[in-house]
Backbone as CSV, one residue per row, in Angstrom:
resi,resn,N_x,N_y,N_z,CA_x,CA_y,CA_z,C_x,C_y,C_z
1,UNK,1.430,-8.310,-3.713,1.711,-6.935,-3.398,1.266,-6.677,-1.972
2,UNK,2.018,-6.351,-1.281,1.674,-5.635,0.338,1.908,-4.033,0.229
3,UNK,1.014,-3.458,0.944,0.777,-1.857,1.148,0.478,-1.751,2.253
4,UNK,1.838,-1.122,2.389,1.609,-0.501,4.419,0.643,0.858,4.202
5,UNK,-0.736,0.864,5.186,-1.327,2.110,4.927,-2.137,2.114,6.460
6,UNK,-2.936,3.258,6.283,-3.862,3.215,7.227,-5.192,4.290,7.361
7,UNK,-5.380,4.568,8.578,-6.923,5.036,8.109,-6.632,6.627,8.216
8,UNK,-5.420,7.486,9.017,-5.653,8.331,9.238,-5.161,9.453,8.445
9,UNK,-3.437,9.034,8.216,-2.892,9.403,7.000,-3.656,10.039,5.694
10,UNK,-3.142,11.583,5.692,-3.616,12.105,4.504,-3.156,12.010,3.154
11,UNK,-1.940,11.317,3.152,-1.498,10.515,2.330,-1.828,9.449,1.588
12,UNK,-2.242,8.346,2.946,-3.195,7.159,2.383,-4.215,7.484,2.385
13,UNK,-4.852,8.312,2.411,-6.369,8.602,2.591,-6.457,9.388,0.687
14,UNK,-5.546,9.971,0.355,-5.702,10.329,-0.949,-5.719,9.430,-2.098
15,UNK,-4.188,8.578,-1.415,-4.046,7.237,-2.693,-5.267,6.258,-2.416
16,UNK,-6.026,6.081,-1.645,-6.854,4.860,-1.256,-7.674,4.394,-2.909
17,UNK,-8.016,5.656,-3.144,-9.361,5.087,-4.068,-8.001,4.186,-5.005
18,UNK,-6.813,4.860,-5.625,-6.106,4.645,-6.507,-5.564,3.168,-6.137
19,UNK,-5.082,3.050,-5.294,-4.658,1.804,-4.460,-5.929,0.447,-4.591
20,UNK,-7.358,1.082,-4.295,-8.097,-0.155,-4.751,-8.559,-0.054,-5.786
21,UNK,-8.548,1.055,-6.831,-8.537,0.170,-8.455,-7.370,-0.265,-8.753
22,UNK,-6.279,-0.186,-8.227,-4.989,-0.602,-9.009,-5.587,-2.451,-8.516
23,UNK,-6.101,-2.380,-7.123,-6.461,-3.850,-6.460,-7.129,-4.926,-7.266
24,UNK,-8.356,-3.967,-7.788,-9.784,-4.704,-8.314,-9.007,-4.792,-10.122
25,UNK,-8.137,-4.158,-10.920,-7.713,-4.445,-12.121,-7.310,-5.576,-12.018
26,UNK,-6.101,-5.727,-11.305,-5.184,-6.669,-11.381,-5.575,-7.877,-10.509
27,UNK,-6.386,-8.003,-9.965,-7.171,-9.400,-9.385,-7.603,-9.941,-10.666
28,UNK,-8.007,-9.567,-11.020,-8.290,-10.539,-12.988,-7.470,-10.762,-13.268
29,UNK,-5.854,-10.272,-12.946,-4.669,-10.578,-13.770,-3.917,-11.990,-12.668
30,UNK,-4.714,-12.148,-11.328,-4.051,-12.623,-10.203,-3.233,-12.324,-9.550
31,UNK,-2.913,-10.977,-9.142,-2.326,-10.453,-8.359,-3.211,-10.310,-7.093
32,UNK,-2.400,-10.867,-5.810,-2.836,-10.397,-4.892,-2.436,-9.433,-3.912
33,UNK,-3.449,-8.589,-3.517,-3.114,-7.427,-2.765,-3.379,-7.768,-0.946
34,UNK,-2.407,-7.254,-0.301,-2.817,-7.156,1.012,-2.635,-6.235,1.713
35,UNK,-3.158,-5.176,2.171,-2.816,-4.107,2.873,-2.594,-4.015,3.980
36,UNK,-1.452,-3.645,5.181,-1.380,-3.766,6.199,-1.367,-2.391,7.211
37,UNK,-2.183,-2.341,8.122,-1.766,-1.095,8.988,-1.184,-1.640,10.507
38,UNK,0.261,-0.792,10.490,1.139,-0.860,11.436,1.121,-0.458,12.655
39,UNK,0.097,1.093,12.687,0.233,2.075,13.194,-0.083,1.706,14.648
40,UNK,0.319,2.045,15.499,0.252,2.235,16.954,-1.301,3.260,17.454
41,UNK,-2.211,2.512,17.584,-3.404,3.421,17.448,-3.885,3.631,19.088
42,UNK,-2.601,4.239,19.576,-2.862,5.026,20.742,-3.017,6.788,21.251
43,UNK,-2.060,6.759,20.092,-2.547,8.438,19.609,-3.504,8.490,18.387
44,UNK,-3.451,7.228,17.870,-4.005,7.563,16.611,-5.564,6.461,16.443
45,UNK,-6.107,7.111,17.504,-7.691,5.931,17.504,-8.304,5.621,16.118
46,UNK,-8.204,6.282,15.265,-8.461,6.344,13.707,-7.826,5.068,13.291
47,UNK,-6.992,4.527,13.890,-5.671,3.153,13.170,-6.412,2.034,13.774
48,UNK,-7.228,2.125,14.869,-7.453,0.924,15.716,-8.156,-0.352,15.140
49,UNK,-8.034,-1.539,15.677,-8.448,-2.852,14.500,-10.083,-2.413,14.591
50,UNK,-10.947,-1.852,15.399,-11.888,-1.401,14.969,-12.498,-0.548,14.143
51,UNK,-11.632,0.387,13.673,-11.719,1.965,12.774,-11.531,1.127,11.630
52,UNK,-10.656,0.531,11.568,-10.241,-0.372,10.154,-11.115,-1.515,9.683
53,UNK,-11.522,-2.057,10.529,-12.522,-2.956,10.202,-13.662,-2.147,9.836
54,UNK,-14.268,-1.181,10.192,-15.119,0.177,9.606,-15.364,0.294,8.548
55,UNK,-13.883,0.957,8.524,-13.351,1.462,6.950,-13.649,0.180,6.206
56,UNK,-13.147,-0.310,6.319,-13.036,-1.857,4.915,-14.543,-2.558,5.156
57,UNK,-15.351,-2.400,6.378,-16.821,-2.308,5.252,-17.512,-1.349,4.711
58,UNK,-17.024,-0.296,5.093,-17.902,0.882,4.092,-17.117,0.931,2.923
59,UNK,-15.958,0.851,2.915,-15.633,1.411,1.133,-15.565,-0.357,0.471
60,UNK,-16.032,-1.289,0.988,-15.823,-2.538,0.222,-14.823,-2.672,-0.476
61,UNK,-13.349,-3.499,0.378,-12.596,-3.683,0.095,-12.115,-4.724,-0.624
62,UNK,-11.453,-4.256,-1.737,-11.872,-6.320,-2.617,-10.785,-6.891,-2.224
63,UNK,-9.747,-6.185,-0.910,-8.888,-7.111,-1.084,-8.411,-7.149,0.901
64,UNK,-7.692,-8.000,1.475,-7.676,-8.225,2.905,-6.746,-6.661,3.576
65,UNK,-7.362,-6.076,4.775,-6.837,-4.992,5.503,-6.731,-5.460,6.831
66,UNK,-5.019,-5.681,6.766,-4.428,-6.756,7.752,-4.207,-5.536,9.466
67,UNK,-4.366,-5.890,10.353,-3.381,-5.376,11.178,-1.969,-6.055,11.875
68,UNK,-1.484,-5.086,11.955,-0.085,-5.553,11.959,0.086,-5.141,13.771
69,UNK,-0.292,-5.436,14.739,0.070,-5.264,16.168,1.087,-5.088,16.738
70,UNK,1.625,-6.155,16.669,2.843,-6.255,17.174,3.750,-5.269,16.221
71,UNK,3.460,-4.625,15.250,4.980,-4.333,14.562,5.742,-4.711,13.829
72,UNK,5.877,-5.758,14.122,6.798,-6.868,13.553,6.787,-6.869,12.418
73,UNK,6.166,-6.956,11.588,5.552,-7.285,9.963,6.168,-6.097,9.330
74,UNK,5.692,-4.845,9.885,6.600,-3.397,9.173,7.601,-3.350,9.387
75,UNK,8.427,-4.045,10.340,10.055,-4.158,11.059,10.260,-4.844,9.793
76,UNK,9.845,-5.945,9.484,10.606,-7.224,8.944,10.820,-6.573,7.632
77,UNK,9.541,-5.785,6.960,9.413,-5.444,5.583,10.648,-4.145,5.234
78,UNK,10.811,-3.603,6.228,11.640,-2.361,6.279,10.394,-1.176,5.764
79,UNK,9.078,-1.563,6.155,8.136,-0.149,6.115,8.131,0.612,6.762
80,UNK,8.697,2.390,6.091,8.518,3.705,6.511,7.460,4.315,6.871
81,UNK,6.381,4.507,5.905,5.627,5.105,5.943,4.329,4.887,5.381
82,UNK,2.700,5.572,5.181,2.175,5.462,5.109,1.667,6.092,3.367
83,UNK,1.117,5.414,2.337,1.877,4.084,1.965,2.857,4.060,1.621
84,UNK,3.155,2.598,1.614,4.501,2.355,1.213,4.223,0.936,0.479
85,UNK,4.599,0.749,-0.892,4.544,-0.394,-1.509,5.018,-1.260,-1.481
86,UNK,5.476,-2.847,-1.393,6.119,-3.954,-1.814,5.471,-4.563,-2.987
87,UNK,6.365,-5.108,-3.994,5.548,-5.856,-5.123,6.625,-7.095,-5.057
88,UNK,6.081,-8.110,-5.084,6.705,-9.005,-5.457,6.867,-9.951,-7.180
89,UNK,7.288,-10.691,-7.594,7.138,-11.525,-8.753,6.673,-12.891,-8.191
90,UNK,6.364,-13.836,-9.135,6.156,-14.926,-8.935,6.898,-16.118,-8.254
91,UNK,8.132,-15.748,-8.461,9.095,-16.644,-7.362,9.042,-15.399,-5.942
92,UNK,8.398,-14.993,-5.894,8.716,-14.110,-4.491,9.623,-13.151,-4.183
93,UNK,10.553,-12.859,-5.309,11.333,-11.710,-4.639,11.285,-10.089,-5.376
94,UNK,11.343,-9.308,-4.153,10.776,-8.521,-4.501,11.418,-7.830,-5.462
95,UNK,10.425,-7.066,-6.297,10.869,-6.642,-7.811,10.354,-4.952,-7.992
96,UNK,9.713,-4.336,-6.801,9.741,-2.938,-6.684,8.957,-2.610,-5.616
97,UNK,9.461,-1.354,-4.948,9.409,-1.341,-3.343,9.101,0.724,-3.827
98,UNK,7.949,1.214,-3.209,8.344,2.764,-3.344,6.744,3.119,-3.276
99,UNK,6.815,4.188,-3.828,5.571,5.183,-3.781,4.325,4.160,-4.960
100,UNK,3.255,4.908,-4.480,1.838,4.938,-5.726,2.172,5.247,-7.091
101,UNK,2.429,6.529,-7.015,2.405,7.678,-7.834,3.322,8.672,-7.819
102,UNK,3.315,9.648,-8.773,4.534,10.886,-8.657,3.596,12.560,-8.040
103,UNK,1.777,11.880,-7.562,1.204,13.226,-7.395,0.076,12.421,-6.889
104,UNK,0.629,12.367,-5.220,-0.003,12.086,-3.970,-1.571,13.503,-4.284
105,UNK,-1.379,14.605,-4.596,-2.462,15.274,-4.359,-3.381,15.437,-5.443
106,UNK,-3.104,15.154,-6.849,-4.203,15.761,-7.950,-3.558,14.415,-8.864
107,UNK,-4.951,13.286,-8.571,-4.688,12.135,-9.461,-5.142,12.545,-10.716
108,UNK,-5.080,13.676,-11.159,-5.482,13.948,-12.934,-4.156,14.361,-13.300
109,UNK,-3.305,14.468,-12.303,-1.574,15.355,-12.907,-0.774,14.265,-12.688
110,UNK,-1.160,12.718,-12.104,0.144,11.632,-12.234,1.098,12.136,-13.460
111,UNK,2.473,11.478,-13.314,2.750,11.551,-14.693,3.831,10.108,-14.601
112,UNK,3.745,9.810,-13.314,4.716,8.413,-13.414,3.953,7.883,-12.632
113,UNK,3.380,6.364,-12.628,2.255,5.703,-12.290,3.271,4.189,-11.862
114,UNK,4.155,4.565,-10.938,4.830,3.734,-10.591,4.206,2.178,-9.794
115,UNK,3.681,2.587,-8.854,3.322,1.065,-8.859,2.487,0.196,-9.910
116,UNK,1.543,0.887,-11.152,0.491,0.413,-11.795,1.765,0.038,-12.886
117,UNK,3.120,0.680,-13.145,3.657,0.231,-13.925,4.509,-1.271,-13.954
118,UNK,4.869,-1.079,-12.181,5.864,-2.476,-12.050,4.526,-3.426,-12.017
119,UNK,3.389,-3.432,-11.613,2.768,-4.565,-11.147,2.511,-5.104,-12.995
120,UNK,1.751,-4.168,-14.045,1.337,-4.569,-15.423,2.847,-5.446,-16.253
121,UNK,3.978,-4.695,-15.761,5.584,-5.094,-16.285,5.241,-6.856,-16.085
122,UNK,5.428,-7.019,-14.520,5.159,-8.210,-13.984,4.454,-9.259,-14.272
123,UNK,3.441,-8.340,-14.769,1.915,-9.483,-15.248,2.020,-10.014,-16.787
124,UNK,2.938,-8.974,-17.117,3.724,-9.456,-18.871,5.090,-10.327,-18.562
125,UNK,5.274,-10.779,-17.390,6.816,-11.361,-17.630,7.933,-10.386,-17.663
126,UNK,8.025,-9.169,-17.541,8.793,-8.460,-17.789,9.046,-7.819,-16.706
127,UNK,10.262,-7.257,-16.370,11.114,-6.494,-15.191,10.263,-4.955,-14.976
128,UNK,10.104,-4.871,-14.036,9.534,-3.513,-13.420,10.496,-2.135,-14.085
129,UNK,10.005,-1.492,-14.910,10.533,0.001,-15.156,11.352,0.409,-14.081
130,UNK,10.494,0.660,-12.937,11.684,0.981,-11.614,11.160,0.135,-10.648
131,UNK,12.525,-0.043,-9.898,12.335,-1.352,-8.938,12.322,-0.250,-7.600
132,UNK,12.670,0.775,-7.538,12.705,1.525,-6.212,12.291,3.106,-6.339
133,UNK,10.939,3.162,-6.392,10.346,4.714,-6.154,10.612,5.597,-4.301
134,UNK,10.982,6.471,-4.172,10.837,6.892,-2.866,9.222,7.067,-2.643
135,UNK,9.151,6.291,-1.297,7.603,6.619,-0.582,7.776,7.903,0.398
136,UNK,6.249,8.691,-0.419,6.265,9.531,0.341,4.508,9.225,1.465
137,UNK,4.488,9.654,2.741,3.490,9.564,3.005,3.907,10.025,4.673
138,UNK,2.883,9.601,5.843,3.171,10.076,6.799,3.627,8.642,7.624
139,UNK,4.852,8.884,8.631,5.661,7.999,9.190,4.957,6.858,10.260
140,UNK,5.094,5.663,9.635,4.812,4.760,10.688,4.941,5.261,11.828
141,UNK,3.687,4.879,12.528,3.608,5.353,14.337,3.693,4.226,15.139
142,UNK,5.424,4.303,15.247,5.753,3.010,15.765,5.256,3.266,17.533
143,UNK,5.089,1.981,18.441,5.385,2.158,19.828,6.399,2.374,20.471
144,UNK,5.835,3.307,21.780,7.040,3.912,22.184,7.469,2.530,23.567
C-alpha cells in the first residue's frame, strides 16, 4: 500500500492517526505500508525532508515516510492529493486506488471504511468491495 500524504494538510493531518492503525493492524497480516510526501516544500516548509523526518519521530511511525523530490513518484502514480491511497495485491496490480474513509472530519461517523475494507478483502484472497473511492484531501503542491 502507498499513501501520498504530508505534514501540512488538514486532511492528512486528520486521517493520520487512522492511516497508522490501519498500518500497525495489517503489518501482522504483511501488508506493507509506505507513505510518500510529494509536496513542493517551498511554500509549504511544514513538507520539508526535515519537518517529516520530525514528524515520523515523534508520532513513531511503524511504517517508512518516503520523500518524493523530484515528483516523479506522484507523476508516475497519477497522485492528486493529500491522501490519496494505492493498494496493491500480491501479484502487484493495483486492486483499489481512493480515499481513507467516507468522514475525513468525525472518525466516530465513518460509515464506509474504504481503504480498511479493500486492504482486509485482500488479506482474505478476495477482490476489494470498491476498487476506486474518490480522494478527497488538499492538492499536491506540485513545482512551479
Amino acid at each position: 500500500m502507498v499513501i501520498f500524504t504530508c505534514n501540512h494538510c488538514p486532511y492528512a493531518q486528520a486521517y493520520e492517526e487512522r492511516i497508522l492503525e490501519i498500518a500497525e493492524h495489517f503489518d501482522q497480516e504483511g501488508v506493507q505500508v509506505i507513505l510518500i510526501n510529494s509536496n513542493d516544500a517551498t511554500d509549504y516548509p511544514q513538507d520539508s525532508f526535515a519537518a517529516m523526518k520530525e514528524r515520523y519521530e515523534e508520532r513513531g511511525y511503524p511504517c517508512p515516510y518516503c520523500h518524493d523530490a523530484s515528483q516523479q513518484v506522484a507523476r508516475a502514480f497519477g497522485a492528486l492529493c493529500t491522501p490519496h491511497c494505492f493498494v496493491f495485491g500480491r501479484d502487484r496490480t493495483l486492486k483499489y486506488k481512493g480515499r481513507v474513509d467516507d468522514n475525513w472530519e468525525h472518525p466516530d461517523q465513518v460509515k464506509q471504511r474504504d481503504l480498511w475494507n479493500a486492504i482486509d478483502a485482500l488479506v482474505e484472497n478476495r477482490d476489494p468491495p470498491t476498487e476506486e473511492a474518490n480522494a478527497i484531501g488538499c492538492s499536491i503542491k506540485w513545482k512551479k
